[in-house]
C-alpha positions in Angstrom: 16.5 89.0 -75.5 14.4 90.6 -78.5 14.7 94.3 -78.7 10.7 94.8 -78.1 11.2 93.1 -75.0 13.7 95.1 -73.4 11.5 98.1 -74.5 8.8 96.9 -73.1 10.7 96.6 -69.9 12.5 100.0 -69.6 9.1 101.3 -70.5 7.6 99.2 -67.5 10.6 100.5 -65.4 10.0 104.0 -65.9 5.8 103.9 -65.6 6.3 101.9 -62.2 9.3 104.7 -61.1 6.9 107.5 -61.4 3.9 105.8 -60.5 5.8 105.3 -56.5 7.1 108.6 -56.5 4.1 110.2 -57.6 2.0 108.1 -55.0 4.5 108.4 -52.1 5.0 112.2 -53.1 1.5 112.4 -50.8 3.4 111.4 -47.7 6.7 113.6 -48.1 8.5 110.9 -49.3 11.7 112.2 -51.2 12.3 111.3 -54.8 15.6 109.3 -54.3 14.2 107.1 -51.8 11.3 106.9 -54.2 13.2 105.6 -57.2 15.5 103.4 -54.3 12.4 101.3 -53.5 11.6 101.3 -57.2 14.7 99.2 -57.5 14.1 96.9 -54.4 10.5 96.3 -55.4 11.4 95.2 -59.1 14.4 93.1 -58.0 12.2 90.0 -58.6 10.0 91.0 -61.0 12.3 92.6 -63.9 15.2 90.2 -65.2 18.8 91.4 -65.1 19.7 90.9 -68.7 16.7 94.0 -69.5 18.9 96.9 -68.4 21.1 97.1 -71.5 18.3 100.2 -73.0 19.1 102.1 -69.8 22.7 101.6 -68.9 23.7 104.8 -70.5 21.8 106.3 -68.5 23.1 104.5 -65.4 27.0 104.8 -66.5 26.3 108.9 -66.9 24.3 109.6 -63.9 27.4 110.4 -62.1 28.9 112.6 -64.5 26.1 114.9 -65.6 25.2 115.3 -61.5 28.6 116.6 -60.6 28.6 118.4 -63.7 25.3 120.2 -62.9 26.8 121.2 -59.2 29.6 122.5 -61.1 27.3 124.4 -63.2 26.5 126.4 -59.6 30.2 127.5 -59.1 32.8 129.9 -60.4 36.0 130.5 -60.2 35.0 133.4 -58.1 32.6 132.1 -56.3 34.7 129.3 -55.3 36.8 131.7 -53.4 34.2 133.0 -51.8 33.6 130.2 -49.5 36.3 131.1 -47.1 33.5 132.6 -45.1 32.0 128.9 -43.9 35.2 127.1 -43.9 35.4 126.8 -39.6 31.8 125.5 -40.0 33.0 123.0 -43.0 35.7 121.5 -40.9 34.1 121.0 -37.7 31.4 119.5 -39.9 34.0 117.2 -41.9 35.8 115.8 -38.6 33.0 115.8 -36.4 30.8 113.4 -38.8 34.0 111.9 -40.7 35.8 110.5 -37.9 33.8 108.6 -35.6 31.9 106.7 -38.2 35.3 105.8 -39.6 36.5 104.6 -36.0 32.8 102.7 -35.3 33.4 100.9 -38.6 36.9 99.9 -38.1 36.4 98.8 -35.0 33.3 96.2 -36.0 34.5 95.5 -39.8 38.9 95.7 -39.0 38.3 96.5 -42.8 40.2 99.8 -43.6 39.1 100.5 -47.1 35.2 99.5 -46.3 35.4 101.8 -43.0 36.8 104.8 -45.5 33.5 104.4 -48.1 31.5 104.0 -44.8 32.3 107.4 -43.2 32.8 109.2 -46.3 29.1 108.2 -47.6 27.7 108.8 -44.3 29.8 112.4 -44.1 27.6 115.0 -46.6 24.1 115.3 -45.9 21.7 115.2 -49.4 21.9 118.5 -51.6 18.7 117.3 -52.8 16.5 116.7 -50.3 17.5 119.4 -47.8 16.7 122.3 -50.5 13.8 120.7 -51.8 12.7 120.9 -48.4 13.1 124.6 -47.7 11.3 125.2 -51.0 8.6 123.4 -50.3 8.0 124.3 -46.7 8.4 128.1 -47.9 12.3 128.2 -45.1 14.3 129.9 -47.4 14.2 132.9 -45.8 15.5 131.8 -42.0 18.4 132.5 -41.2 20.1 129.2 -41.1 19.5 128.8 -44.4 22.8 130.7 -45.9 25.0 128.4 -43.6 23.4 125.1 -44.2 23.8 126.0 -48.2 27.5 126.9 -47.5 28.1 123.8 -45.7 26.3 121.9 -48.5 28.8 123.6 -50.8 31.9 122.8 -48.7 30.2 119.0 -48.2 30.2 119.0 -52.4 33.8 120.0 -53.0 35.1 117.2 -50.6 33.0 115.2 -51.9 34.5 115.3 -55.1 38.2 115.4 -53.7 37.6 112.4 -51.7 36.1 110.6 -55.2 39.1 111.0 -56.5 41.0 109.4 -54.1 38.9 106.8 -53.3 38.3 105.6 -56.7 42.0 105.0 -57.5 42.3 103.0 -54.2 39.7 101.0 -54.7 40.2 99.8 -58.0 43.9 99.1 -56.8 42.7 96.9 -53.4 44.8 99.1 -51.1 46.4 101.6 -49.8 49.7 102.5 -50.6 51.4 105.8 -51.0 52.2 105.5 -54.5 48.4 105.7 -54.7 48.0 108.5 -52.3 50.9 110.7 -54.2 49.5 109.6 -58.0 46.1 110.6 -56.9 46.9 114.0 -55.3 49.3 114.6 -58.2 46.9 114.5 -60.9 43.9 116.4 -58.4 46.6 119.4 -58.6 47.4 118.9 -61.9 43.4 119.0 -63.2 42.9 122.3 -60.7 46.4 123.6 -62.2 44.8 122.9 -65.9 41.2 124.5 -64.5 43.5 127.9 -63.6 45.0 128.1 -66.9 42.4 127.1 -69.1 39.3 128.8 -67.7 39.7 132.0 -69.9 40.6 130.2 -73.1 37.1 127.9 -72.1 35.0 131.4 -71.3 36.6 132.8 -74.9 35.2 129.0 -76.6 32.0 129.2 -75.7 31.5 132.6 -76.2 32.4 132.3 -79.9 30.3 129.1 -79.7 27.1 130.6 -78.7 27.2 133.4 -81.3 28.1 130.3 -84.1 26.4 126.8 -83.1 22.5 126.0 -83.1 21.1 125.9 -80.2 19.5 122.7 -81.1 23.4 121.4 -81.5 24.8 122.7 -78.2 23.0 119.4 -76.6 25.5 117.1 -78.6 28.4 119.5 -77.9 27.9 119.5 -74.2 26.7 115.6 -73.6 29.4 114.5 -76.1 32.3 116.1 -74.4 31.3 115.6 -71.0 30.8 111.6 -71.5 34.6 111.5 -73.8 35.9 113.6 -71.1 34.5 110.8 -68.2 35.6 108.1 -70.1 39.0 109.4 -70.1 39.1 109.8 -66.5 37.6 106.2 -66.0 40.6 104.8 -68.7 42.7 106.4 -66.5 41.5 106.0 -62.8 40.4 109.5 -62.5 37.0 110.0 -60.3 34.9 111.3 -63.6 33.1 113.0 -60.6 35.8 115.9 -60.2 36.5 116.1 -64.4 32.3 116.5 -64.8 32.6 119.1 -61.9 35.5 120.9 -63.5 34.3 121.1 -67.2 30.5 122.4 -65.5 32.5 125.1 -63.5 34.7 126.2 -66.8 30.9 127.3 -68.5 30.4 130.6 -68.0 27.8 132.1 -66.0 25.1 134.5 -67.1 25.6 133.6 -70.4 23.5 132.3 -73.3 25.7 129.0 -73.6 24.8 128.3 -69.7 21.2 128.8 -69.9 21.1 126.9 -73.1 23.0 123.4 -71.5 21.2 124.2 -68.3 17.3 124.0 -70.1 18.7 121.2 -72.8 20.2 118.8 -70.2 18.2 119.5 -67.3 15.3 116.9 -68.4 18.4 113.9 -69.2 20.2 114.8 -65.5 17.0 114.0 -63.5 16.6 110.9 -66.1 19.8 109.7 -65.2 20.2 110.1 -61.7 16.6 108.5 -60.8 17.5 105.5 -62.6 21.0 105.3 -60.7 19.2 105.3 -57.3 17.0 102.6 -59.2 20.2 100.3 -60.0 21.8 100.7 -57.1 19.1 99.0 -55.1 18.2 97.1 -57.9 21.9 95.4 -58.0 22.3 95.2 -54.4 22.5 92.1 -52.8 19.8 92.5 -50.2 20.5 88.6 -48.9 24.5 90.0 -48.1 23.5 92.2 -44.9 25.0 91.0 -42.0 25.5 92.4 -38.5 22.3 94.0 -37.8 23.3 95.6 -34.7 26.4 97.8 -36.6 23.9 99.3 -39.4 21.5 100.2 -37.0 24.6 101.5 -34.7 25.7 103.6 -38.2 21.9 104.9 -38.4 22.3 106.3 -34.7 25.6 107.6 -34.7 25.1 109.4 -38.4 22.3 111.1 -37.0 24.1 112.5 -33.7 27.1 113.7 -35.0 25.4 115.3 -37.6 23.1 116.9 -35.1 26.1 117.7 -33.2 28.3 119.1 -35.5 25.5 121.2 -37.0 24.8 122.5 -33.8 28.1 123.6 -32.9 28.8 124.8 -36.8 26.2 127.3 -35.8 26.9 128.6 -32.8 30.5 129.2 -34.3 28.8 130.8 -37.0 27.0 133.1 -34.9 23.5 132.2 -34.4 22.2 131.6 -30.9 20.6 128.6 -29.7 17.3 128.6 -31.1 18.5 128.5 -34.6 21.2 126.6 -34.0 19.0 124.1 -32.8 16.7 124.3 -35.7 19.2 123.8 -37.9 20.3 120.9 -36.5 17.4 119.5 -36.9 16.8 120.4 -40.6 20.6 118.8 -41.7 20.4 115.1 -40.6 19.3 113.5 -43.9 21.7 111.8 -46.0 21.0 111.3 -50.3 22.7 111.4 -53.1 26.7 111.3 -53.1 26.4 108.8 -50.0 25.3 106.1 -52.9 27.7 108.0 -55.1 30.2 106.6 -52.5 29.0 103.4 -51.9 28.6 102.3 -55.5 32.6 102.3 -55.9 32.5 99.4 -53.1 30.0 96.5 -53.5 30.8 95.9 -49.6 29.3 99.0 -48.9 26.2 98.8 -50.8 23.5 97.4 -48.5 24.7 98.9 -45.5 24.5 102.5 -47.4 21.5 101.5 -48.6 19.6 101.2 -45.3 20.8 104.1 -43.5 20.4 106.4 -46.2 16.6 104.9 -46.7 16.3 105.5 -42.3 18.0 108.8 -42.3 16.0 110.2 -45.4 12.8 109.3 -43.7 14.0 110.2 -40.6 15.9 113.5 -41.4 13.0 114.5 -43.7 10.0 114.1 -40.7 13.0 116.2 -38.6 12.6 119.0 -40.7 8.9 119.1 -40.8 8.8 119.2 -37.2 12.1 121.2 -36.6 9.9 124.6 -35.9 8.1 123.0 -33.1 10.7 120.8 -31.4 12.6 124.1 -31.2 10.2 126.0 -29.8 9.7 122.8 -27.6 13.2 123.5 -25.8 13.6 126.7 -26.1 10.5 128.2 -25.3 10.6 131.8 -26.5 10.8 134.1 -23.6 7.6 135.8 -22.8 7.8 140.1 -22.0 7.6 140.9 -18.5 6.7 144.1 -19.1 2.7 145.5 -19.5 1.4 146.2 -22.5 0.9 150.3 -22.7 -2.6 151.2 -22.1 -5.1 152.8 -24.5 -5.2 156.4 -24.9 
């Protein structure tokens, strides 16, 4: 195909993405499902062979979003989340688990069933705090532990990446697999200990030396070498990315500098992978209606469930407890992350994350009032004092 062409498509591609976001942005409608029916709209219209312009962006979307949630950690900080941890794993086995027993039990497909529950397992980083900005919830007092759990959510996330990736690609499971890939996920946090003060000292000579205008090609250039050596060598590019964004220093002028330069290319990249990813689904391969919608119901509950328990563990009462429950339930971002290492997976992901986004996001609005709905607050008995 003739270069113009294909320019004149990715053009088209972007124009129509934020044309649909920027009309559904009206009705609430998130970004990512946004871009997702970007992808299912164009499926017909756009030819496959035009997507060669944007496949860079595609192929790095994953890196440069893990790498940006590492940007929000430290070393320090990282051993701070001890505090949330009993809310983490009641959140991990109470949404983990049954999904991965519902999906064995319809697919008898052990792999497929571990991509199901762990995409169905986090709820979306994106959408839930884009939420409490823009309904103005940041300060409730929910909002501290639903952060933390998003935090926990992000760093098993990335563990379970690794691991899944390497089984994957090898068909199985087998515990040479299990042992190579827990091997080198304590050999890259072993390097991350050792290495983190020899990084700080780097970029702290670097920021006083390089351009800013060159830190962009310093940054993008080792974080995509350093991905492609983890894909060469079946290691999830999602925990190297995250690594290498948590080894940049915080409150320093090198952070500030990749965080303005590369902020622009993340968002970029990651709306056109939620645009591929329904894009190069196979909407024609969903079978067994009855399961997804099952998956839908059952993601929902237990994440209502185990947010409501996390809570009361945590110390609220049940009034917030039940308010945060109802602000957790949408799923996003590292459920595709999930489901785009399994082609199987795809289409299933793909609907319950577009029903639970909608779903979870309309939750939220209304979370206030269905609260107050059944737990009515408790009216004072007692008269008010008279006037003097």
């Amino acid at each position: 195909m003739h270069a113009g062409t294909e320019l004149v498509y990715a053009g088209f591609i972007l124009l129509f993405m934020f044309s649909l976001a920027y009309s559904l942005k009206t009705l609430k409608f998130p970004y990512i499902i946004s871009f997702m029916l970007s992808g299912f709209l164009l499926k017909s219209v756009v030819p496959e062979d035009v997507s060669g312009l944007l496949l860079i962006f595609e192929y790095s979307a994953v890196a440069l979003l893990f790498f940006f949630v590492g940007l929000e950690y430290s070393f320090e900080r990282l051993l701070g989340m001890l505090r949330i941890l009993k809310a983490g794993f009641l959140d991990l086995l109470i949404n983990f688990l049954p999904i991965f027993a519902i999906s064995y039990a319809f697919t008898k497909e052990f792999i497929l069933s571990l991509v199901l529950a762990s995409a169905l397992y986090p709820s979306s980083t994106a959408i839930t705090v884009k939420l409490f900005m823009d309904y103005k919830r940041l300060i409730n007092p929910e909002v501290d532990l639903l952060i933390g759990i998003l935090i926990f959510e992000d760093l098993i996330c990335i563990i379970f990446l690794s691991l899944l990736t390497s089984f994957v690609r090898l068909g199985n499971i087998n515990y040479y697999a299990v042992s190579k890939s827990i091997f080198i996920l304590t050999l890259l946090f072993l390097l991350f200990y050792l290495i983190r003060k020899p990084v700080k000292a780097f970029f702290e000579f670097a920021e006083r030396k390089v351009d800013e205008n060159l830190f962009v090609f310093l940054i993008f250039g080792t974080l995509l070498l350093l991905s492609g050596l983890a894909l060469k060598y079946d290691v999830s590019e999602a925990l190297v990315a995250f690594i290498f964004g948590v080894l940049i220093p915080e409150n320093s002028r090198a952070f500030k500098i990749v965080e303005s330069s590369l902020s622009p290319l993340k968002e970029l990249s990651v709306g056109l992978f939620f645009f591929f990813f329904t894009y190069k689904t196979d909407i024609n391969s969903l079978e067994q209606l009855s399961f997804v919608l099952l998956l839908v119901a059952m993601s929902l509950v237990f994440k209502l469930i185990s947010t409501y328990i996390s809570s009361l563990v945590y110390g609220f009462d049940k009034r917030v407890s039940m308010r945060a429950s109802l602000s957790f339930l949408q799923r996003g971002e590292f459920s595709l992350v999930f489901s785009s290492l399994y082609p199987p997976a795809q289409m299933i992901t793909f609907f319950v994350v577009l029903i639970t986004s909608l779903l979870g996001s309309f939750s939220f609005v209304f979370a206030p009032k269905l609260t107050d709905f059944l737990f009515p607050r408790k009216r004072s008995s007692k008269a008010p004092p008279q006037a003097p």
